[in-house]
C-alpha angles and dihedrals in degrees: 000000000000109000102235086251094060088043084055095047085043093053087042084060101044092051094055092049091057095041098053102032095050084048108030102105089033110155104244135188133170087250091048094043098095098048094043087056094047087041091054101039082041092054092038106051088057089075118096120271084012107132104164138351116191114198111188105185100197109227100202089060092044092063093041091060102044126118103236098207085057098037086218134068131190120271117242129168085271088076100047148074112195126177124184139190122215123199123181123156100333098319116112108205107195104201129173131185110230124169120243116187093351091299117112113236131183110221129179112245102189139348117197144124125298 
């Protein structure tokens, strides 16, 4: 059996994978950015044990990345900053998605008692 705090750090990981894998190729432009942050911390936090997801689109990176000649790019963890709490029986897993070597990994912050 999985400890509560396991089952915490398990749920955190199974909502980032979700959250990055249903948006990732998401069509994003400086004018979409605020709708698509609301629309993945929205979808996100109805799953179970899921008290808050904060999604953060940069808008200066997504400038930066867009195609000119189609005003729009596609979003990727580069161009994001996300943060989740995780809540299960009790245990509050703080998580956060950073990039090491351009590559967008999910790491656990903090695990403690409510």
């Amino acid at each position: 059996m999985a400890t509560d705090a396991q089952q915490a750090c398990f749920e955190a990981g199974i909502k980032f994978g979700s959250l990055y894998h249903q948006f990732a190729g998401t069509p994003v432009s400086p004018s979409s950015t605020r709708s698509l942050e609301a629309a993945m911390a929205e979808s996100i936090e109805n799953q179970p044990f899921c008290e808050s997801v904060t999604v953060a689109i940069r808008d200066d990176r997504v400038a930066d990345a867009i195609d000119h000649e189609n005003d729009y790019t596609e979003l990727t963890g580069s161009l994001m900053d996300v943060e989740m709490r995780i809540e299960h029986e009790g245990v509050t897993v703080h998580t956060r998605m950073t990039m090491t070597d351009g590559y967008p990994l999910m790491e656990i912050v903090s695990i403690g008692d409510d």
